[in-house]
C-alpha positions in Angstrom: -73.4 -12.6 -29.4 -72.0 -14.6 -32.4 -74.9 -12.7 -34.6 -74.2 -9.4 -33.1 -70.3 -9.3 -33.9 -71.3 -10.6 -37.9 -73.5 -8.2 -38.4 -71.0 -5.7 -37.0 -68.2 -6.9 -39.3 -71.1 -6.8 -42.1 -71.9 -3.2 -41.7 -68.0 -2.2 -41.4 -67.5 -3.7 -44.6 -70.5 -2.2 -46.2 -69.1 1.3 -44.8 -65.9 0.6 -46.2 -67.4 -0.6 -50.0 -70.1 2.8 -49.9 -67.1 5.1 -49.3 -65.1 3.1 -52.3 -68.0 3.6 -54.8 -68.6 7.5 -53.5 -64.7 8.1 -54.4 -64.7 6.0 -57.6 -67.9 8.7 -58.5 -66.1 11.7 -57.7 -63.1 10.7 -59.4 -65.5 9.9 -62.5 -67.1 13.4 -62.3 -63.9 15.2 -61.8 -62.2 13.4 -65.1 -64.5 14.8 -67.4 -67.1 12.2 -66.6 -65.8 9.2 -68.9 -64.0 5.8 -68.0 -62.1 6.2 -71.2 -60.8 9.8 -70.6 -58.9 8.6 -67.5 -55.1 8.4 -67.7 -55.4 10.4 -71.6 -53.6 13.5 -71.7 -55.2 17.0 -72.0 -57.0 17.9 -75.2 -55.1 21.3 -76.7 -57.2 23.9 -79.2 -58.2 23.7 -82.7 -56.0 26.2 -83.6 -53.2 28.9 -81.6 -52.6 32.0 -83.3 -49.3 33.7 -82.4 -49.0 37.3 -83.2 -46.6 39.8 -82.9 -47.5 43.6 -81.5 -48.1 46.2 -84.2 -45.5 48.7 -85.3 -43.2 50.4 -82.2 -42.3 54.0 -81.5 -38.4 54.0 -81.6 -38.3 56.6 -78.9 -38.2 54.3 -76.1 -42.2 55.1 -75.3 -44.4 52.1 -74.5 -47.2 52.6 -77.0 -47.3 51.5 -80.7 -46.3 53.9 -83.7 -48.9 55.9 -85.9 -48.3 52.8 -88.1 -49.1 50.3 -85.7 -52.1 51.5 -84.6 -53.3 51.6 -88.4 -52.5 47.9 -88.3 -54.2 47.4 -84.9 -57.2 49.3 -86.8 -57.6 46.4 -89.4 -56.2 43.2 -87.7 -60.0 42.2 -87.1 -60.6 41.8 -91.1 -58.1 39.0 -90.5 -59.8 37.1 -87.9 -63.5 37.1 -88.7 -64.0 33.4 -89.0 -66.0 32.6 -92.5 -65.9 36.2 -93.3 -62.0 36.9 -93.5 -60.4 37.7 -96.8 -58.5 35.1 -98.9 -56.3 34.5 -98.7 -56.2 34.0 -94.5 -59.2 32.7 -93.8 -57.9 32.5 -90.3 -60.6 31.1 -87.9 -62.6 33.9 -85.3 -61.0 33.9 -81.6 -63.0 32.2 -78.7 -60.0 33.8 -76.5 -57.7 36.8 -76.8 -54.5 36.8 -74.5 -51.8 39.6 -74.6 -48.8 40.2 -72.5 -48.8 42.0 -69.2 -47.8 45.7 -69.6 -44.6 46.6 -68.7 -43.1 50.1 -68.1 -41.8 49.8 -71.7 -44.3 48.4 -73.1 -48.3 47.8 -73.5 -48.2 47.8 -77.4 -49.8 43.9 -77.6 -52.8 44.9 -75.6 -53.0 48.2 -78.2 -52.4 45.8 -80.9 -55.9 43.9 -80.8 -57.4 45.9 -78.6 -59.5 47.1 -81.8 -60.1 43.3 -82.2 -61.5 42.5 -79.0 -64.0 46.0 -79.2 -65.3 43.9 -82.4 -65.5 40.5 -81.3 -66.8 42.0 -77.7 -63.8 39.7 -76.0 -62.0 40.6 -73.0 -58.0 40.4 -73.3 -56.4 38.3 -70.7 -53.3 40.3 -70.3 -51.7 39.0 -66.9 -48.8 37.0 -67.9 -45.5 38.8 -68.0 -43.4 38.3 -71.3 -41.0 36.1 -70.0 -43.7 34.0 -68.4 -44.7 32.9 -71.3 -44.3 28.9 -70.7 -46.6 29.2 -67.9 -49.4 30.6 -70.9 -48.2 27.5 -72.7 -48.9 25.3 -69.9 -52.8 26.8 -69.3 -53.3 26.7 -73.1 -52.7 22.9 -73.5 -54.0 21.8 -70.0 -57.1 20.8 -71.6 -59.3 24.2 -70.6 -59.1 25.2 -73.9 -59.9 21.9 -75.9 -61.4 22.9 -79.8 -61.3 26.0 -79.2 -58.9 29.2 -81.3 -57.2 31.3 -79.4 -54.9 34.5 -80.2 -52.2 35.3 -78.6 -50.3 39.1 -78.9 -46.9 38.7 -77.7 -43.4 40.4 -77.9 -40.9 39.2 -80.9 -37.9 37.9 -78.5 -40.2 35.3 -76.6 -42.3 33.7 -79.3 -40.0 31.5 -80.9 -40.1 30.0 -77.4 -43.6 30.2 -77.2 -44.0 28.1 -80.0 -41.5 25.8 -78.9 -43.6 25.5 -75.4 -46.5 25.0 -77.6 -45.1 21.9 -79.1 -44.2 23.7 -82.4 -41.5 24.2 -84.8 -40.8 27.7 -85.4 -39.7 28.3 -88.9 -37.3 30.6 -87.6 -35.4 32.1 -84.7 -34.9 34.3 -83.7 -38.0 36.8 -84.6 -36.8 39.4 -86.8 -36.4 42.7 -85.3 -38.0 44.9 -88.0 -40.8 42.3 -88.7 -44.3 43.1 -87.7 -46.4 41.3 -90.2 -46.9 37.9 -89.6 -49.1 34.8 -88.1 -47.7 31.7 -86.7 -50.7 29.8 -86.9 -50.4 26.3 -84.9 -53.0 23.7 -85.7 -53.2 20.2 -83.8 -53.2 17.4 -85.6 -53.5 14.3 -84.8 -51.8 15.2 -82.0 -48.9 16.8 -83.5 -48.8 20.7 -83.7 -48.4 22.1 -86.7 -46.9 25.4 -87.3 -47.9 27.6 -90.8 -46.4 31.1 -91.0 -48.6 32.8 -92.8 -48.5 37.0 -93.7 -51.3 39.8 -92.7 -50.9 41.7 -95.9 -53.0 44.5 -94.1 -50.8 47.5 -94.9 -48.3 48.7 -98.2 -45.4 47.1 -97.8 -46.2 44.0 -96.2 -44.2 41.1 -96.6 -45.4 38.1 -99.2 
């Protein structure tokens, strides 16, 4: 009887010890599958590049200008990886993201929608402009580690995008008439660093 209830306790404890080790995997697999990645903080991208939408209409319609949609024409010679002029060089995409279209506006989805037909990228457009933390949030949760991503946005919100990005802008607000630049945000060392940079696509762009 003595035997019986050892061998009982025995098995109970080996139960308990399997289950232990079965969660202790899972949690392994589930962490990216290294001891020393546990308790580190998510890896962000190579490199975010914030752009504003091309050239507006200024009758209130939702769609970009004759202007802008030249622009939207030739933003991909600026984001072709090894093959983009000098002085950019800006690194090719792995992901495209614009802002959701509103009734008064769908001009960032317009605005590289020429890029993405030459990178053969889909645009994830299903964030709302003023949801733009919660983009933030997804881009530096670690889903996106290495990689370059693009973002289209409206002027108002991407001081605060940068901001949520764990930049600096170099200004702010965004200004109203300006269509012509890229905040590009590397990470560093774990800092984010912020370069604005300008397109220099059409006549007239800024320096």
């Amino acid at each position: 009887m003595w035997d019986a209830e050892r061998m009982q306790t025995l098995l109970i404890r080996s139960r308990r010890r399997l289950a232990l080790v079965i969660l202790l995997v899972g949690a392994f697999t589930l962490g990216g599958g290294t001891l020393a990645g546990w308790g580190q903080a998510p890896q962000p991208p190579a490199t975010i590049l914030l752009i504003r939408h091309a050239e507006k209409l200024t009758d209130g319609r939702e769609d970009l200008s004759p202007a802008g949609f030249e622009r939207a024409k030739v933003i991909p010679l600026l984001f072709g990886g090894a093959g983009a002029p000098a002085p950019h060089n800006f690194p090719k995409p792995d992901f495209l993201f614009a802002t959701h279209q509103s009734k008064h506006s769908n001009r960032p989805v317009e605005t590289i929608t020429p890029l993405s037909g030459a990178l053969k990228m889909p645009i994830s457009h299903e964030i709302e402009d003023k949801d733009f933390a919660a983009l933030a949030a997804e881009l530096l949760s670690g889903k996106y580690a290495g990689k370059v991503v693009l973002v289209a946005w409206h002027h108002g919100s991407i001081p605060g995008f940068a901001k949520a990005l764990g930049a600096v802008p170099p200004y702010d607000p965004w200004p109203e008439m300006q269509f012509d630049r890229v905040w590009r945000i590397d990470y560093r060392g774990g800092k984010a660093v912020l370069t604005d940079v300008p397109q220099g696509l059409l006549a007239g762009d800024s320096k």
